[in-house]
C-alpha positions as CSV (number, residue, x, y, z in Angstrom):
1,X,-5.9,16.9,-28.1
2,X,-5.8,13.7,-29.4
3,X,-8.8,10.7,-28.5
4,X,-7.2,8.5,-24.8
5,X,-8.9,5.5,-24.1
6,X,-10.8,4.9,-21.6
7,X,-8.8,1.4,-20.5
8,X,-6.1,3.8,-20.2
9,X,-7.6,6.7,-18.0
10,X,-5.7,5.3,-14.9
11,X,-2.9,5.8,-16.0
12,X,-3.1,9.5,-15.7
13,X,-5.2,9.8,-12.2
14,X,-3.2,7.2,-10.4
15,X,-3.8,8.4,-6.7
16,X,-0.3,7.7,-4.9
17,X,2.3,5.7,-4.0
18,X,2.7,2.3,-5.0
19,X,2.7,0.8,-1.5
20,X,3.2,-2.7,0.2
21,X,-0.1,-4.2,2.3
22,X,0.8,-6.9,4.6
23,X,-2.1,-8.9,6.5
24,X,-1.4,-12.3,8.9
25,X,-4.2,-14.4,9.0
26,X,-3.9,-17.5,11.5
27,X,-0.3,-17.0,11.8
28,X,1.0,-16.7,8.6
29,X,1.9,-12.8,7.3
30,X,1.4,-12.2,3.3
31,X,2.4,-9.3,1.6
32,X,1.1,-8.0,-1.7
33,X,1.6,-4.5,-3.9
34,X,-1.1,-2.1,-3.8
35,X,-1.5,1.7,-5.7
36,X,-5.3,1.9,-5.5
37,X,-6.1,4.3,-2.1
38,X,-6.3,7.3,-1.4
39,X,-6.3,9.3,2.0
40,X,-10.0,10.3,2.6
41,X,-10.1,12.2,6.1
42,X,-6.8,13.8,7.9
43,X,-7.8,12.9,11.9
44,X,-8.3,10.4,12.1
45,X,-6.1,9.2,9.3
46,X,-8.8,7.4,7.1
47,X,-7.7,5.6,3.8
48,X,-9.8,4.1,1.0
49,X,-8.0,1.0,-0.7
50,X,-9.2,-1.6,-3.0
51,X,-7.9,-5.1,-2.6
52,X,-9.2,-7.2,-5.4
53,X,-11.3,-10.5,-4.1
54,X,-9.1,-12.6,-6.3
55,X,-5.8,-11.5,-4.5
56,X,-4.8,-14.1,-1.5
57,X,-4.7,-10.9,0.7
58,X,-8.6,-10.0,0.3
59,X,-9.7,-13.1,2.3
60,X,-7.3,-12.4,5.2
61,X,-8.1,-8.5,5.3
62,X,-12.1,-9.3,5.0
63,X,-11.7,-11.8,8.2
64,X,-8.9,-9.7,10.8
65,X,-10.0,-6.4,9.4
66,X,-6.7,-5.6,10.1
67,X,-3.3,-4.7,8.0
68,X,-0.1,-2.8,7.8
69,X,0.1,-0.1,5.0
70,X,4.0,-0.4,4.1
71,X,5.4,2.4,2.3
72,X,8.7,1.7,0.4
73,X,11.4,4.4,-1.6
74,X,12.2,4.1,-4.9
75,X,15.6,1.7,-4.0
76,X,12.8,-1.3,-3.5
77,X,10.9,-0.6,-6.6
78,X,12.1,-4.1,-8.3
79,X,11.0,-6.2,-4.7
80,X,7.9,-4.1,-5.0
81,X,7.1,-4.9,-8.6
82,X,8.0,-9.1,-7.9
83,X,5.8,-8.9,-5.1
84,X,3.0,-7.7,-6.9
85,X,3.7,-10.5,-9.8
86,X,3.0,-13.7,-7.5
87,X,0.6,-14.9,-5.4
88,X,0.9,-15.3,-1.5
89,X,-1.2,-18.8,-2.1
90,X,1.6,-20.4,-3.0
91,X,5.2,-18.1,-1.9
92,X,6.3,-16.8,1.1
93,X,7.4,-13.1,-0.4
94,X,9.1,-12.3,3.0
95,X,11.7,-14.8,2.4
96,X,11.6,-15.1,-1.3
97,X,12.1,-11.3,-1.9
98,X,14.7,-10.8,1.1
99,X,12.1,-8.2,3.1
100,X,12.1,-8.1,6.9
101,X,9.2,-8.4,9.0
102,X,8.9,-6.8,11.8
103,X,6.3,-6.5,15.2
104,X,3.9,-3.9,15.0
105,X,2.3,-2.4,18.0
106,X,-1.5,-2.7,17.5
107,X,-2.3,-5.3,14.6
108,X,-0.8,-8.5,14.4
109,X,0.0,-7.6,10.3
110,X,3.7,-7.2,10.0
111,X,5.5,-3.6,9.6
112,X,9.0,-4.2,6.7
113,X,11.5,-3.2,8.0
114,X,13.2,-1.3,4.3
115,X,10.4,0.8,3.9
116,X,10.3,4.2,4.7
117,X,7.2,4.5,6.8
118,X,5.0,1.8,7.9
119,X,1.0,2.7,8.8
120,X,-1.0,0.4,11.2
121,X,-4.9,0.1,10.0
122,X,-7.7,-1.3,11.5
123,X,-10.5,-1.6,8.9
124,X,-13.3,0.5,9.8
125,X,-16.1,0.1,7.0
126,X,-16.7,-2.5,4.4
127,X,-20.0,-1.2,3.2
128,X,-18.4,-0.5,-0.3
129,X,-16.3,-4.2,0.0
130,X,-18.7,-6.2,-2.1
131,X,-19.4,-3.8,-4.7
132,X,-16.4,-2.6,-5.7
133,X,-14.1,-3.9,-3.2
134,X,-13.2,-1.0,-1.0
135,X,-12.4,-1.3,2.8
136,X,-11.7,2.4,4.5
137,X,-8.9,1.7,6.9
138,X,-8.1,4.0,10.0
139,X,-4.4,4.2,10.6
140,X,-4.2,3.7,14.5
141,X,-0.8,3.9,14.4
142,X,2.3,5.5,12.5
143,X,5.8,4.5,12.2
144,X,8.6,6.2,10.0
145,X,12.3,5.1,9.5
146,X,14.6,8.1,10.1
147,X,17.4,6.8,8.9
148,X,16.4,6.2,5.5
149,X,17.3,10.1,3.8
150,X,16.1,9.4,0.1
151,X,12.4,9.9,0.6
152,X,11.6,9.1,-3.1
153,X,9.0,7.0,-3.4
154,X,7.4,5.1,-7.1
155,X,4.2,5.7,-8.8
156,X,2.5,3.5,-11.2
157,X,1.8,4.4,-15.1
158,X,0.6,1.3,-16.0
159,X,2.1,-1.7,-18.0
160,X,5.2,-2.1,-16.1
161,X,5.5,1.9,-16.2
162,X,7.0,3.8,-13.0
163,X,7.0,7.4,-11.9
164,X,9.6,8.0,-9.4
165,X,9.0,11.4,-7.3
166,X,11.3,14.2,-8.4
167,X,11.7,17.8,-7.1
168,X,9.3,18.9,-4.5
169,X,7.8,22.5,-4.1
170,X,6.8,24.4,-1.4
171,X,4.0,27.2,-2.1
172,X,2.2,29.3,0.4
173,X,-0.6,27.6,1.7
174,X,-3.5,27.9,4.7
175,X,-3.3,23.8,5.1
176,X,-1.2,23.0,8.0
């Protein structure tokens, strides 16, 4: 074994997805990339996330306590990574990056319309928020694009670093 850092401890225990949060806020939609969450309860679908307060999306998540959890494959991975690298203060991503917006049923945040699933969440506890900046979001509804057939989706390694998901394996289990 050789001595990790602790900086670098993330990089091994990254939780998921990289995944795309959009919020609207007194009209206008924002999008920015997210790969801190983590499901935390099956029914209702409950997910922890942290949005940091110095992101443009914090303020506009804090005050609709609403969002869209957009989940895009691996063919996005570059939009993803440019969307994460500017600030919604100042750019409109939707148009800038070339992803569609699209009505979603229950929250006024915008599904896209390339990713591969799109998850509806109403914010449901902010008691961790100002602490460590950690809202639980209950996905109240669930949209998937079945048209899209290369499920792959990217990981983040840190530093520019990407995992994309390989070969999947199915083992006996008592989980439904």
């Amino acid at each position: 074994m050789k001595n990790l850092p602790l900086p670098k401890v993330y990089q091994w225990i990254e939780p998921g997805p990289v995944v795309l949060l959009t919020t609207a806020r007194k009209g206008i939609a924002n999008v920015m990339t997210m790969s801190w969450h983590m499901m935390i309860a099956f029914e209702p679908p409950l997910i922890s996330c942290v949005v940091s307060a110095a992101n443009h999306s914090f303020a506009a998540l804090r005050a609709t306590k609403q969002c869209v959890i957009a989940i895009p494959g691996a063919a996005m991975a570059p939009q993803v990574v440019k969307i994460g690298n500017c600030s919604g203060r100042d750019t409109d991503k939707f148009t800038r990056f070339g992803i569609t917006p699209l009505p979603a049923l229950r929250v006024e945040a915008p599904l896209i319309a390339q990713c591969l699933a799109n998850l509806e969440c109403r914010v449901t506890d902010t008691k961790l928020v100002n602490k460590y900046n950690i809202f639980i979001l209950e996905v109240v509804k669930a949209w998937v694009d079945p048209a899209q057939t290369d499920r792959r989706t990217i990981h983040h390694q840190g530093y520019g670093k990407f995992a994309v998901d390989g070969e999947v394996l199915k083992l006996p289990s008592k989980m439904r």
